[in-house]
C-alpha atoms as one frame of an Amber mdcrd trajectory, in Angstrom:
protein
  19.081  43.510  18.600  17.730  43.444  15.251  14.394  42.032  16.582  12.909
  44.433  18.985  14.122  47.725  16.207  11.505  45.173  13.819   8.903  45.066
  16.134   8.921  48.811  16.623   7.846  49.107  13.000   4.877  47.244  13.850
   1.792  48.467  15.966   3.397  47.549  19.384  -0.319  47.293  21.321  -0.947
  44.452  19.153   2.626  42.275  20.357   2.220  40.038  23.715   3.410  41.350
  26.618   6.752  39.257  26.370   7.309  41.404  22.844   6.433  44.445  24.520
   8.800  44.075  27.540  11.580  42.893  25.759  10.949  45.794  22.724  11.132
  48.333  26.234  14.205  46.575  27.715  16.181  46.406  24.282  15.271  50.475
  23.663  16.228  50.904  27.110  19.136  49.745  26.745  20.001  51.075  23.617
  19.466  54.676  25.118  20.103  55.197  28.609  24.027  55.636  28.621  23.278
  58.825  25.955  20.377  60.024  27.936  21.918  59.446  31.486  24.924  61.717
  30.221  23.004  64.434  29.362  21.023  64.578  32.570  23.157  62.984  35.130
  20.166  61.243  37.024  18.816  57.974  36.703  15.209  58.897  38.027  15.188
  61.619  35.350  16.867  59.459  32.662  14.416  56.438  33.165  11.409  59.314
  33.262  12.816  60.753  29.912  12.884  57.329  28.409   9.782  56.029  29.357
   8.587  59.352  27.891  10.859  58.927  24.299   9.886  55.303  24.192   6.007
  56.171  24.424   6.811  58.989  21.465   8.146  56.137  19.191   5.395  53.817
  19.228   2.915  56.647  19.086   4.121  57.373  15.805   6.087  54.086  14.916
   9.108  54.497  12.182   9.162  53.372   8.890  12.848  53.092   8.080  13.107
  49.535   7.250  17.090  50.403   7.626  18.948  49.855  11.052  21.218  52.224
  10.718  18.720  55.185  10.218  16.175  53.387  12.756  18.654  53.900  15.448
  19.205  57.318  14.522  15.905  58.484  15.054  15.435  56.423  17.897  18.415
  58.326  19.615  17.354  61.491  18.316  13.872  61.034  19.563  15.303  60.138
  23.263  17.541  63.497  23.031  15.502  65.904  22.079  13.161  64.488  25.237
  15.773  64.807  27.532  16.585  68.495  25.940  12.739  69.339  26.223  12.846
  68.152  29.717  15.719  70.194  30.517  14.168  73.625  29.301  11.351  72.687
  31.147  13.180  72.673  34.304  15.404  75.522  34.478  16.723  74.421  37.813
  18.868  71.990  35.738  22.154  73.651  35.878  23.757  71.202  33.296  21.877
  72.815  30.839  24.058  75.897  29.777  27.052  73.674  29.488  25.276  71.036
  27.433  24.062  73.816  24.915  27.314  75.506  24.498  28.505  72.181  22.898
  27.429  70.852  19.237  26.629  67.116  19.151  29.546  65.632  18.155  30.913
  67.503  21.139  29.094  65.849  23.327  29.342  62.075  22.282  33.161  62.529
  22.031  33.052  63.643  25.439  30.746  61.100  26.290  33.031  58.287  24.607
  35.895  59.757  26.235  34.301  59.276  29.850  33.411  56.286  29.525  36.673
  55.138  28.476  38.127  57.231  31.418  36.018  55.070  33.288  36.532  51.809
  31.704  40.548  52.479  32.473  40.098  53.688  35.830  38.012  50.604  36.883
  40.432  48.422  35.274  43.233  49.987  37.068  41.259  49.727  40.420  40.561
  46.402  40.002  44.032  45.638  39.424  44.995  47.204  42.425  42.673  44.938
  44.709  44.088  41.681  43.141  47.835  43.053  43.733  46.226  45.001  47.487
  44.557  41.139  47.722  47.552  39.052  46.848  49.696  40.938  50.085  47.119
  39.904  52.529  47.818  36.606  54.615  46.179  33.552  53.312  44.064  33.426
  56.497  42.698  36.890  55.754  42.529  36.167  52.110  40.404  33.322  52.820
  37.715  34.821  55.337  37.509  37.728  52.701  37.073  35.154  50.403  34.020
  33.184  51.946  32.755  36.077  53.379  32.613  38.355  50.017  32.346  35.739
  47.095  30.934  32.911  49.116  28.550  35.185  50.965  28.495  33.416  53.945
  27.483  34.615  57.410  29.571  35.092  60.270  27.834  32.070  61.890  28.944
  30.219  58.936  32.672  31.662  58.891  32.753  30.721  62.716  31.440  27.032
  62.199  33.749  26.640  59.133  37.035  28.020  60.665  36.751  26.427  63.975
  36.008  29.703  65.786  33.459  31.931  67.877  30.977  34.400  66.120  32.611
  36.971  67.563  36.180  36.290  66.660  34.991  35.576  62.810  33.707  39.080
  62.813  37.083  40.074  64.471  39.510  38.319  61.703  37.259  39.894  59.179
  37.260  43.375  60.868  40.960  42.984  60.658  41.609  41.274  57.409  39.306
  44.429  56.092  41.643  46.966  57.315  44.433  45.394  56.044  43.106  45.172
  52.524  42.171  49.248  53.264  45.597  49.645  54.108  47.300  47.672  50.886
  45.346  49.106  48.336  45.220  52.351  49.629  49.071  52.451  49.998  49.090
  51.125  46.011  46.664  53.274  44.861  48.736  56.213  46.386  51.437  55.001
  44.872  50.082  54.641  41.376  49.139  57.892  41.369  52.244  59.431  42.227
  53.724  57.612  39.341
């Protein structure tokens, strides 16, 4: 990480375009959870940090410290997005986002994504338990079909069956999966 942060403090037209791209992707990185909160859009968020990023090397930094590197870098990419968001009235996010100071904000942001983090964890555990009440035989077309990505063609030749009764078992093993996790998930949240 600590390499593309050093070649912003150099002139950036002068690096090869491997330097360049991977300064971009690193920055990109770096910013777009914090941007894409603000404005809920990924068109907008990769416009505002195409926009930041060309702000940065336009007037490089000259923190040789990380820490305080970073800082600016993040406060450069949010006062874009907030100048993009004045701009454009229409944004009805706005209000709320102003009405809270910036520690506000992150915190909430941390706290979502940890909501998320949770809720994906939990939903993934329901699939293996949804996954583990299935029938081997569905389990396995699921299986090949989903991880393997084979073709129905290739599920028919493979299972000793007709194109048309590989869709079928997958169809069905499908709806019983629907049915399993939906009936855990249900469950879990009535717990």
């Amino acid at each position: 990480m600590e390499q593309w942060l050093s070649f912003l403090r150099g002139d950036f037209r002068h690096l090869d375009r491997a330097s360049q791209q991977l300064t971009y992707q690193s920055y990109r990185e770096f910013i777009y959870r914090d941007i894409y909160f603000l404005l809920q859009n990924h068109d907008l968020t990769e416009d505002v940090i195409q926009e930041s990023f060309l702000k940065v090397i336009a007037s490089s930094p000259k923190s040789k410290k990380p820490a305080k590197m970073k800082a600016w870098l993040k406060k450069i990419s949010r006062n874009t997005a907030y100048d993009y968001l004045r701009k454009n009235k229409n944004y009805q996010y706005l209000s709320h986002l102003e009405s809270m100071d910036e520690e506000d904000l992150f915190t909430s942001a941390a706290e979502t994504a940890v909501a998320d983090q949770v809720e994906e964890q939990i939903r993934d555990e329901t699939l293996h338990e949804a996954l583990d009440q299935l029938n081997a035989r569905y389990r396995n077309v699921l299986f090949r079909y989903y991880v393997e990505d084979k073709s129905h063609r290739e599920l028919a030749r493979e299972l000793g069956i007709s194109e048309q009764a590989s869709a079928q078992l997958l169809v069905r093993a499908r709806k019983k999966l629907r049915y399993y996790f939906c009936k855990k998930w249900v469950d879990r949240e009535e717990g």
